[in-house]
C-alpha positions as CSV (number, residue, x, y, z in Angstrom):
1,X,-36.1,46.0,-112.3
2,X,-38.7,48.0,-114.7
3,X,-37.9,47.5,-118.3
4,X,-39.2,48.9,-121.2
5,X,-39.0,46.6,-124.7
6,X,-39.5,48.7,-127.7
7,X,-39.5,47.3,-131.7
8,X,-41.2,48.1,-134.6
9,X,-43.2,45.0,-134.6
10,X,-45.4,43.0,-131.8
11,X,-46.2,40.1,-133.4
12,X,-44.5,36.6,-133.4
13,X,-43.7,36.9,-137.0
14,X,-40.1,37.3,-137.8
15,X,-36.3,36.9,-136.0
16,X,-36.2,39.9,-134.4
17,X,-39.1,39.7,-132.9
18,X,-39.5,36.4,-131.4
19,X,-36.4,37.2,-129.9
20,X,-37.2,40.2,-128.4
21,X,-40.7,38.2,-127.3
22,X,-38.4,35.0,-125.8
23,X,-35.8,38.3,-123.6
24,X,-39.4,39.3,-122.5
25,X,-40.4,35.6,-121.2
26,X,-37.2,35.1,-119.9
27,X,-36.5,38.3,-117.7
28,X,-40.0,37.7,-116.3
29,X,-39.1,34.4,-115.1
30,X,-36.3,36.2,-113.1
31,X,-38.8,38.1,-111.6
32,X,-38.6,41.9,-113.6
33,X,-41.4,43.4,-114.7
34,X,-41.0,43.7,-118.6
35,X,-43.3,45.3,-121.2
36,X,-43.1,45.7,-124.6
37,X,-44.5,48.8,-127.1
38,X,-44.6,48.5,-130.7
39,X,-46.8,49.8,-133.6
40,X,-50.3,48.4,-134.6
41,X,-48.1,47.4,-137.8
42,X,-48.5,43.4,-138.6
43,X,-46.5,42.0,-141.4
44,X,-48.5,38.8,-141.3
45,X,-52.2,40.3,-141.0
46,X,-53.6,37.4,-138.7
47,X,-51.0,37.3,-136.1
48,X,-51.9,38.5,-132.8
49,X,-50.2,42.1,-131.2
50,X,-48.5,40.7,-128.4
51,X,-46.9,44.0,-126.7
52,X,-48.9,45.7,-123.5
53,X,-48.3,49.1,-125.3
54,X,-48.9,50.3,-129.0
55,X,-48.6,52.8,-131.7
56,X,-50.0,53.9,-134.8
57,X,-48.0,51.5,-137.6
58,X,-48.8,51.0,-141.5
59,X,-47.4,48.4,-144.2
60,X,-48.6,50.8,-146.9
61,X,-46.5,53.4,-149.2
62,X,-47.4,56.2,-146.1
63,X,-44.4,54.0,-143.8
64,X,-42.1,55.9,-146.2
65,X,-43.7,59.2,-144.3
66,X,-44.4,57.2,-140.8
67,X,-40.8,55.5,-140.5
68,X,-39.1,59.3,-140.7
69,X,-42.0,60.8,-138.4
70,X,-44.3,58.8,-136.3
71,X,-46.2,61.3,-134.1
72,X,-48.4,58.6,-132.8
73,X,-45.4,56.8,-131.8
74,X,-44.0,59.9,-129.9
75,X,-47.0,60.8,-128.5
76,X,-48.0,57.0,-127.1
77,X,-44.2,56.4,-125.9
78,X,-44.2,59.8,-123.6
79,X,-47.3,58.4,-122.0
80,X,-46.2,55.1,-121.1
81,X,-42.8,56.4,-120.1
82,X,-44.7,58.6,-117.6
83,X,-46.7,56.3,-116.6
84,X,-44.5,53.2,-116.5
85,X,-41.2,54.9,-115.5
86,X,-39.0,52.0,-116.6
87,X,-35.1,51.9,-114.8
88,X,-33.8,50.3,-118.3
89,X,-35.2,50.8,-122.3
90,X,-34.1,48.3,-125.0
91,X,-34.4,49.5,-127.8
92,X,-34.3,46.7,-130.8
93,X,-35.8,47.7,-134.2
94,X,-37.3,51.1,-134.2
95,X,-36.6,52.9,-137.6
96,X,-39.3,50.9,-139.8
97,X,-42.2,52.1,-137.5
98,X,-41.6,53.5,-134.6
99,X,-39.2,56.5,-136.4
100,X,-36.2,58.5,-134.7
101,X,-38.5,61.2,-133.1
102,X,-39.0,59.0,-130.4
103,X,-35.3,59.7,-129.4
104,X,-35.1,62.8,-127.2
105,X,-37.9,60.9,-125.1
106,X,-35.0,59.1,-124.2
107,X,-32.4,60.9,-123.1
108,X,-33.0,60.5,-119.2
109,X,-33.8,57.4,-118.7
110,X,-30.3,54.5,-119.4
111,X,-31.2,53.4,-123.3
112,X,-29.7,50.7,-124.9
113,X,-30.0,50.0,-129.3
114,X,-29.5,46.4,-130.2
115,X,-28.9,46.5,-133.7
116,X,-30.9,44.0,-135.5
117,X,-30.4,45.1,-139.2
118,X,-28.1,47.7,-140.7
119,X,-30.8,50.2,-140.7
120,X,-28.9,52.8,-139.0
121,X,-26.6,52.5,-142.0
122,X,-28.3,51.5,-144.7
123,X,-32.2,52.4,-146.0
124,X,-32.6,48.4,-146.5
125,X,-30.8,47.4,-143.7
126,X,-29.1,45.1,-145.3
127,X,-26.3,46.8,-147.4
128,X,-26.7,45.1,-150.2
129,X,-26.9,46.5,-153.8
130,X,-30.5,45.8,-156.3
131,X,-27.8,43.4,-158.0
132,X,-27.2,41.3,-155.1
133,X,-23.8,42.2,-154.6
134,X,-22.3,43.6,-151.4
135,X,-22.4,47.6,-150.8
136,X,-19.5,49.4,-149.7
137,X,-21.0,52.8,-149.6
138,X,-21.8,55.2,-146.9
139,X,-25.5,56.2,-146.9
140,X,-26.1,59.1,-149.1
141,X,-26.3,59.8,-152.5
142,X,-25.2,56.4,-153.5
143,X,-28.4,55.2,-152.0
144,X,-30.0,56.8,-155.4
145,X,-27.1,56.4,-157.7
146,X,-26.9,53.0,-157.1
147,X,-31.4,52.4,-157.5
148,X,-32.2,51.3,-153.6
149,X,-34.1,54.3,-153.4
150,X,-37.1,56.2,-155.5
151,X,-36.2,60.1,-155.2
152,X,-39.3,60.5,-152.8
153,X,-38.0,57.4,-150.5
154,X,-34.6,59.1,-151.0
155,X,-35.5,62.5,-149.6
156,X,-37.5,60.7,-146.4
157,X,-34.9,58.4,-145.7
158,X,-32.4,61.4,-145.9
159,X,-34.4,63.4,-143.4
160,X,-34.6,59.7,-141.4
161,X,-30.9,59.8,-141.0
162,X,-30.1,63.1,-140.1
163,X,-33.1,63.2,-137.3
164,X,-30.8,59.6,-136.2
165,X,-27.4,61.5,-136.0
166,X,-29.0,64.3,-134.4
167,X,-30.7,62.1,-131.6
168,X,-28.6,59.0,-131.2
169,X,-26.2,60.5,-128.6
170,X,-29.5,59.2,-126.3
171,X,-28.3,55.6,-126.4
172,X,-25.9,54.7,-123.7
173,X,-24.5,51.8,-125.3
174,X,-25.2,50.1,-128.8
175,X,-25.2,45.9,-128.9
176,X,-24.7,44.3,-132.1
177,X,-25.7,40.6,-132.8
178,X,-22.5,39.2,-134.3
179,X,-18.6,40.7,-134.5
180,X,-19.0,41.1,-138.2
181,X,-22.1,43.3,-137.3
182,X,-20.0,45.2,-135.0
183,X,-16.9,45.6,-137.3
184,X,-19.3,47.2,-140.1
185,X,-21.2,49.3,-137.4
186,X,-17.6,50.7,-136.2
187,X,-16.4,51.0,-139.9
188,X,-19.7,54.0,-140.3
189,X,-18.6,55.4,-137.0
190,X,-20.8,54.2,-134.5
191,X,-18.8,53.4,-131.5
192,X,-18.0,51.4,-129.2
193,X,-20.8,48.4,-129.9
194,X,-21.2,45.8,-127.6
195,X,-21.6,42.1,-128.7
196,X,-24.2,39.8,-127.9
197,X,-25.5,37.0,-129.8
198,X,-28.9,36.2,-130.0
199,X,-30.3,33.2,-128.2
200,X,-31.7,29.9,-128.9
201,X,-34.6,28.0,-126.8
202,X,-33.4,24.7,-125.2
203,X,-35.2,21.7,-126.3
204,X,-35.0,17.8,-126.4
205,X,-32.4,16.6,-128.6
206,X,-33.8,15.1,-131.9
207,X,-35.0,11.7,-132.8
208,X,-32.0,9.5,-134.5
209,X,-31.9,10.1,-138.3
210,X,-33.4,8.1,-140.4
211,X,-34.7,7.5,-144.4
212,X,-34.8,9.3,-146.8
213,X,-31.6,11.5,-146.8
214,X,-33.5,14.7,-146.1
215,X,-32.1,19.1,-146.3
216,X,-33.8,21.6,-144.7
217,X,-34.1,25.3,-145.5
218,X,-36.1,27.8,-143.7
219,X,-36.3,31.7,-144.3
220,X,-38.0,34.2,-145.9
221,X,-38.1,33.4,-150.1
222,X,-36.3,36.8,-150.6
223,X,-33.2,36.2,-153.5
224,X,-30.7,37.6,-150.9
225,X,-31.3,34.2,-148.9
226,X,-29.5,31.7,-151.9
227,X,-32.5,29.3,-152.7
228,X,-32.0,29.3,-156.1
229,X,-28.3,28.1,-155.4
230,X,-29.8,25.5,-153.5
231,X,-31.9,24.1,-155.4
232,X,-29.4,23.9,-158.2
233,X,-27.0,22.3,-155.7
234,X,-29.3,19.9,-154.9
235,X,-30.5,18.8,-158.3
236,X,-26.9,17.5,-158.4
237,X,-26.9,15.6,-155.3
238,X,-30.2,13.9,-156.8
239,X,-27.9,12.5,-159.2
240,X,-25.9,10.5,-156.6
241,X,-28.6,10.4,-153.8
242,X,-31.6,9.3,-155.3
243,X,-33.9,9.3,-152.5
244,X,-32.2,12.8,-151.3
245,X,-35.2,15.2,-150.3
246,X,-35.7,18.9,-149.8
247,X,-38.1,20.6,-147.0
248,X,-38.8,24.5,-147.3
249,X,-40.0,26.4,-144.7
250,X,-41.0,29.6,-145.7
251,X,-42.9,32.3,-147.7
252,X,-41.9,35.2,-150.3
253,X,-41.9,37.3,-153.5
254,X,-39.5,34.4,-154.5
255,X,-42.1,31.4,-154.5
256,X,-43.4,31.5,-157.8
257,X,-40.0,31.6,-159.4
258,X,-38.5,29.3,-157.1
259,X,-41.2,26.0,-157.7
260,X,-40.4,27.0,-161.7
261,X,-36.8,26.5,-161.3
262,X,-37.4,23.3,-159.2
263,X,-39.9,21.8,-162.3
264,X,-36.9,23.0,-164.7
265,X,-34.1,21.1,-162.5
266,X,-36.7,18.2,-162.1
267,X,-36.2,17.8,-158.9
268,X,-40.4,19.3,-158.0
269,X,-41.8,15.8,-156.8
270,X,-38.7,15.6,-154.2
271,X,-39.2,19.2,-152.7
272,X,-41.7,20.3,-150.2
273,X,-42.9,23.9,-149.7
274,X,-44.3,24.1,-146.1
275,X,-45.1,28.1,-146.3
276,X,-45.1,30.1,-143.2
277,X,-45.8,27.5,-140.8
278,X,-45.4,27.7,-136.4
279,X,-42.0,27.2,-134.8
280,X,-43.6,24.2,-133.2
281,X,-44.8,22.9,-136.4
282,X,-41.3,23.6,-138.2
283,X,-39.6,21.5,-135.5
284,X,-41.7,18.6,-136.2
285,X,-40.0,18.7,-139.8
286,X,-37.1,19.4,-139.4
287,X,-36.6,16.8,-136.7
288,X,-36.1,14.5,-139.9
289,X,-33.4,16.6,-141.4
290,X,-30.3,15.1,-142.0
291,X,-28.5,18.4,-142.8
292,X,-29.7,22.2,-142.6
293,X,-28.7,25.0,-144.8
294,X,-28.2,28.2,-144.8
295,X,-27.2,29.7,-148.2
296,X,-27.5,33.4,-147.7
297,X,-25.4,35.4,-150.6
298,X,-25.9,38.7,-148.1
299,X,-23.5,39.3,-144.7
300,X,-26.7,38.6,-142.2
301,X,-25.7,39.8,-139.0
302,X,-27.3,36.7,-137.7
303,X,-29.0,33.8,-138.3
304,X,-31.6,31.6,-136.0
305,X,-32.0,29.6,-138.1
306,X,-28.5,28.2,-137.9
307,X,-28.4,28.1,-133.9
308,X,-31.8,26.7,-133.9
309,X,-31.1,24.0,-136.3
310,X,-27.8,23.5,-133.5
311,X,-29.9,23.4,-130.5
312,X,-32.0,20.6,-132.2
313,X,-28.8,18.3,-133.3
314,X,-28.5,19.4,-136.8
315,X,-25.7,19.6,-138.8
316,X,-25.4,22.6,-140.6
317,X,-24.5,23.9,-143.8
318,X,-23.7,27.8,-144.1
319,X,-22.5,30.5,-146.5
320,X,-19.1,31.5,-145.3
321,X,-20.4,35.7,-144.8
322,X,-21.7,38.0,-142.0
323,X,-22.1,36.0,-138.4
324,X,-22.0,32.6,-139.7
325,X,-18.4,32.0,-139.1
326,X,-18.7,33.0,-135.5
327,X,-21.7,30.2,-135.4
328,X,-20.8,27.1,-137.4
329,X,-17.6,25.5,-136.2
330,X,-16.1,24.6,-140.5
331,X,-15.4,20.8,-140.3
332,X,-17.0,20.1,-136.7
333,X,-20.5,21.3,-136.5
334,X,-21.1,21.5,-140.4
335,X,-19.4,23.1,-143.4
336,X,-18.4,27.1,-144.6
337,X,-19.1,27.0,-148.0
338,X,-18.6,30.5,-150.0
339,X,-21.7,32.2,-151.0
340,X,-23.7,31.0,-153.9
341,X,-21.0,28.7,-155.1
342,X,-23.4,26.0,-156.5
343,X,-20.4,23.1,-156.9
344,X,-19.3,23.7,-153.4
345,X,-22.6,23.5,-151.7
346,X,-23.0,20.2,-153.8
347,X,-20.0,19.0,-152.4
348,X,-20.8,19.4,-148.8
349,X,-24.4,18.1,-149.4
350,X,-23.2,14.8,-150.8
351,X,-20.9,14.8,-148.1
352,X,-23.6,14.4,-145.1
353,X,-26.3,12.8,-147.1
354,X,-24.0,9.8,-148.0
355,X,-22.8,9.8,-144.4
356,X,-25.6,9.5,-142.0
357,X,-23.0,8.7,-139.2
358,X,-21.2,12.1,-139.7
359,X,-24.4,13.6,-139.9
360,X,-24.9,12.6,-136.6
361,X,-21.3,13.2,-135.5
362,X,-21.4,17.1,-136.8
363,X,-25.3,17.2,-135.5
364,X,-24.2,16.4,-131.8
365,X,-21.2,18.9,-132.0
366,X,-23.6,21.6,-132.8
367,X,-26.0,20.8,-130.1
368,X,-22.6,20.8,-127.6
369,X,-22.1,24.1,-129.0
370,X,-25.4,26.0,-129.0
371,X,-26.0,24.2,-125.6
372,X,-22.7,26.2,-123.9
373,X,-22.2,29.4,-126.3
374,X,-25.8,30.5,-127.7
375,X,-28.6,29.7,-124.8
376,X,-31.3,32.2,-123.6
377,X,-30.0,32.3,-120.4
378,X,-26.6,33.3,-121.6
379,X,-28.2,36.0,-123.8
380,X,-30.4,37.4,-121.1
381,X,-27.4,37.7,-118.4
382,X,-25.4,39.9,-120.9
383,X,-28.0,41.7,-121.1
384,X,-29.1,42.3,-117.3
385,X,-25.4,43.2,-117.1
386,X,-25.3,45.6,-119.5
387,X,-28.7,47.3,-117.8
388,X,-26.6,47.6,-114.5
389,X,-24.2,49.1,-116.2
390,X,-25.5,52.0,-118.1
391,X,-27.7,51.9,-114.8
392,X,-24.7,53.3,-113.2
393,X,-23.5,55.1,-115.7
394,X,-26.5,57.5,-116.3
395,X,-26.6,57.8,-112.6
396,X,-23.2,59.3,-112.9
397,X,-23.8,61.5,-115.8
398,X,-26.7,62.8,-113.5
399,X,-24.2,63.8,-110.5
400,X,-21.6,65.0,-112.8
């Protein structure tokens, strides 16, 4: 089978993309020939392009104009399609780059959307207000009332949407990464969605734990992710663990603020700030890691980190919101704590950190778990089915 990878981005640099990288790899190794196109656009500047195919892309203020209208991308996309002719596109990320006008390019060819963010909901794909606090409006207005948008980014990201709802009819089926994804896609009317959950790399399970007690975080330093909350959460561990230490993985606008509020908890000489480091590296570290945490205060549709910290034989703690429910099993894999609840996150931190054999007990049933519910392989069959079947489906249409 010919199939045609599209997303925003072509560079190993974030979720989304090292997963749409790893479907690549992995339908290759069955024998398909898979490309990828995405924009020139990097969000790290050194990282190498990695799609065959590309498009004009920017991180400057003109993506407010590029994101609605990307000519280049339109104009690139018809070329390879011709030239190509793929049997399936997969569409993953497309409205931060690539824009909506490469839509009607795809109405006879079988077209999949795998939403990654809430974009086609929300401007910041994330629905979540400047405060930090969930949004429960329809795009709109609100998106100005309630100061996510400048009027200028207000009236392109209006134009953005209505280009979307005039075009998106040339999907034949829309996946979302989680159920909780779905249920908020389907709550804004786009129906039916499809479920499949991103996947997770096999590897070796990880050395037996060992001293000091050690918590990993890994993520973008963004406030929607919780740090702050666990760094206070921590500094009260430190009172009972002593030797407790923290590992970040990670860079962001955050990072400046964050290493203050770790000198003001005095807790500084027991955290580490690895930056933006390789997955390779980052496995190395967290190797050690007694527990792993995920403290997001937003619903994230997702969350590698949590499988990935599974797959390696991590126990994990996680923000009861978005996906993570569907991924951490509460009380067998790790603990569902309720988003930025500083006391609660304490709690479950003591709990593993002064228990090295339930670590280990909770690590192992995560590994069990990712092992037989979140693998590559499982993700990648779901996904050659669902390519058969809008296969067959667009055929139809065709005779009809």
């Amino acid at each position: 089978m010919k199939i045609l990878l599209l997303n925003d981005v072509g560079t190993a640099t974030g979720g989304a993309e090292t997963q749409m990288l790893s479907l690549r790899d992995n339908l290759r190794s069955l024998s398909h020939d898979v490309r990828l196109f995405s924009s020139q656009a990097k969000p790290v500047a050194d990282s190498p392009l990695l799609s065959e195919y590309s498009c004009f892309g920017t991180n400057t203020l003109f993506q407010v104009v590029s994101q609605t209208a990307n000519v280049s991308a339109y104009v690139n996309l018809r070329r390879v399609l011709n030239e190509f002719q793929p049997d399936v596109v997969h569409v993953r990320m497309f409205m931060w780059q690539l824009s909506p006008l490469i839509l009607p390019l795809l109405e006879e060819v079988p077209c999949l959307y795998q939403t990654a963010v809430y974009k086609a909901i929300c401007p910041m794909g994330t629905k979540v207000l400047p405060d930090g606090s969930p949004c429960k409006y329809s795009a709109g207005k609100a998106c100005f009332d309630s100061g996510c948008l400048t009027p200028q980014s207000w009236v392109m990201y209006m134009l953005q949407r209505q280009l979307w709802l005039r075009w998106r009819h040339a999907f034949d089926a829309v996946v979302a990464l989680s159920h909780a994804m779905k249920a908020n896609l389907e709550a804004e009317g786009i129906t039916p969605v499809k479920v499949v959950h991103n996947g997770v790399r096999k590897r070796p399970q990880r050395p037996l734990l060992n001293k000091p007690p050690t918590v990993a975080f890994a993520g973008r330093l963004v406030s929607e992710k919780g740090i702050d909350v666990l760094l206070k959460a921590f500094a009260r561990v430190k009172q009972q663990v002593p030797l407790a230490e923290l590992v970040i993985a990670g860079q962001g606008i955050e990072f400046n603020n964050l290493q203050l509020l770790a000198g003001e908890l005095k807790v500084n000489t027991s955290v580490k700030w690895l930056g933006h480091i390789s997955r390779e590296e980052l496995e190395q570290h967290f190797d050690l890691a007694w527990v792993q945490v995920v403290p997001s205060l937003w619903a994230e549709p997702f969350g590698n980190v949590t499988t990935e910290a599974m797959m390696r034989g991590t126990a994990v703690i996680a923000s009861a919101t978005g996906a993570q429910p569907e991924i951490v099993s509460n009380n067998n894999t790790g603990f569902l704590v309720p988003p930025g609840d500083v006391d609660a996150l304490a709690d479950a931190l003591l709990k593993l950190l002064s228990n090295r054999e339930l670590a280990e007990v909770m690590g192992k049933a995560g590994r069990k778990r990712a092992m037989e519910e979140f693998s590559e392989e499982q993700r990648t069959q779901s996904f050659l089915d669902i390519y058969q079947e809008i296969s067959a489906q667009k055929i139809q249409k065709l005779v009809c």
